[in-house]
N, C-alpha and C positions, 0 to 999 in steps of 0.2 A: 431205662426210664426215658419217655420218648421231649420233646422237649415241651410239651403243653403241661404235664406233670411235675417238669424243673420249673417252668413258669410259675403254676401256682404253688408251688413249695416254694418259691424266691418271694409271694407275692405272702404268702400267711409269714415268711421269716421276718419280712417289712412289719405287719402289722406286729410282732411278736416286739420288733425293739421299741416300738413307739411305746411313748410312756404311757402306766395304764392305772385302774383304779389300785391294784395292788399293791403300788407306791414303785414298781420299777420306772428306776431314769431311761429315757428315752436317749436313743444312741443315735441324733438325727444324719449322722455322716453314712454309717451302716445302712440306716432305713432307706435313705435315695441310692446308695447305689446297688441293693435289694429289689429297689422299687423299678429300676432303669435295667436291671438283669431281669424283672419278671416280665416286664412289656418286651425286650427286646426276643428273648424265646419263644416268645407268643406269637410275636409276627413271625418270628424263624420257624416255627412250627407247620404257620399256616403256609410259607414258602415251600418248604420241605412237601408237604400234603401237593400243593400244586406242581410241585417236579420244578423250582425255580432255582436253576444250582444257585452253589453258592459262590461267593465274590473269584475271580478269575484262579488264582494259583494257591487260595486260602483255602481253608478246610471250617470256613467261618465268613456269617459276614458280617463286613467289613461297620465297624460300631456309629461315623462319622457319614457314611452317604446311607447307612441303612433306614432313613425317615422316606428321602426323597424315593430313593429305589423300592420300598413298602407303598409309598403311592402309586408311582409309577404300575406297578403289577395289582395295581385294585387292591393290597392287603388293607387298606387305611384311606382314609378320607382326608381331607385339607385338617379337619379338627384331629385326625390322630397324629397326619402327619407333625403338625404343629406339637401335640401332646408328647410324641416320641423327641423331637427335636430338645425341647425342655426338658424331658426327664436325662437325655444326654449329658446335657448340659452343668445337670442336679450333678449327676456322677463325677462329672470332669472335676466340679469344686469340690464332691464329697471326698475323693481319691488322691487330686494331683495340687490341688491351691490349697495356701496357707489359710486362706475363709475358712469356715465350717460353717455347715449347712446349717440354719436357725431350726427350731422343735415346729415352728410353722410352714416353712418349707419343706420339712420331711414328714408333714402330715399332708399336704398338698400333693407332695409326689406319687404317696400311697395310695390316695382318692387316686390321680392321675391313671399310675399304672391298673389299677382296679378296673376303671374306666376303660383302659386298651385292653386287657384282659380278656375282662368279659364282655367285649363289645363286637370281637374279633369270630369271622365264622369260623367253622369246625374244620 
């Protein structure tokens, strides 16, 4: 599976935890960091497509400069850039802080990532 296909399988799992008319609770910790694995494949995808290796001794890049380094090679514009840096961010607290992400912030992340997704060329 190449990674634009993990992307949008990361990007429908986001939409799938968000609460919905069905009466499922919304899992807002899951959905950002769903939503922050579907953008970041996305732009890895488009890297990958252009021959842009990946972070120096990694076999990945690297989650923390991958905003600035997606502008930097034209994958993202100032608004993705900024878009990606936030959804980062979504994940650091969905993952690693005692916070948890509110039902509003991981509906914001989902539009976000959606946003980077599909906004990103082929």
């Amino acid at each position: 599976m190449e990674f634009d296909d993990k992307a949008r399988e990361n990007l429908e799992a986001a939409h799938r935890l968000l609460q919905d008319d069905s009466g499922n609770d919304c899992l807002p910790n899951a959905v950002a960091s769903r939503a922050y694995y579907s953008a970041y494949l996305a732009v890895a995808h488009v890297a990958q497509q252009r021959k842009i290796p990946f972070t120096s001794d990694k076999a990945y890049y690297v989650h923390d400069t991958l905003p600035d380094a997606a502008a930097r090679h034209g994958i993202v514009d100032a608004g993705g850039r900024t878009g990606l840096k936030w959804l980062y961010s979504s994940r650091i607290k969905a993952d690693y802080l005692e916070d948890s992400v509110e039902f509003d912030e991981a509906n914001a992340a989902c539009e976000a990532a959606k946003e980077l997704v599909e906004g990103l060329p082929p």
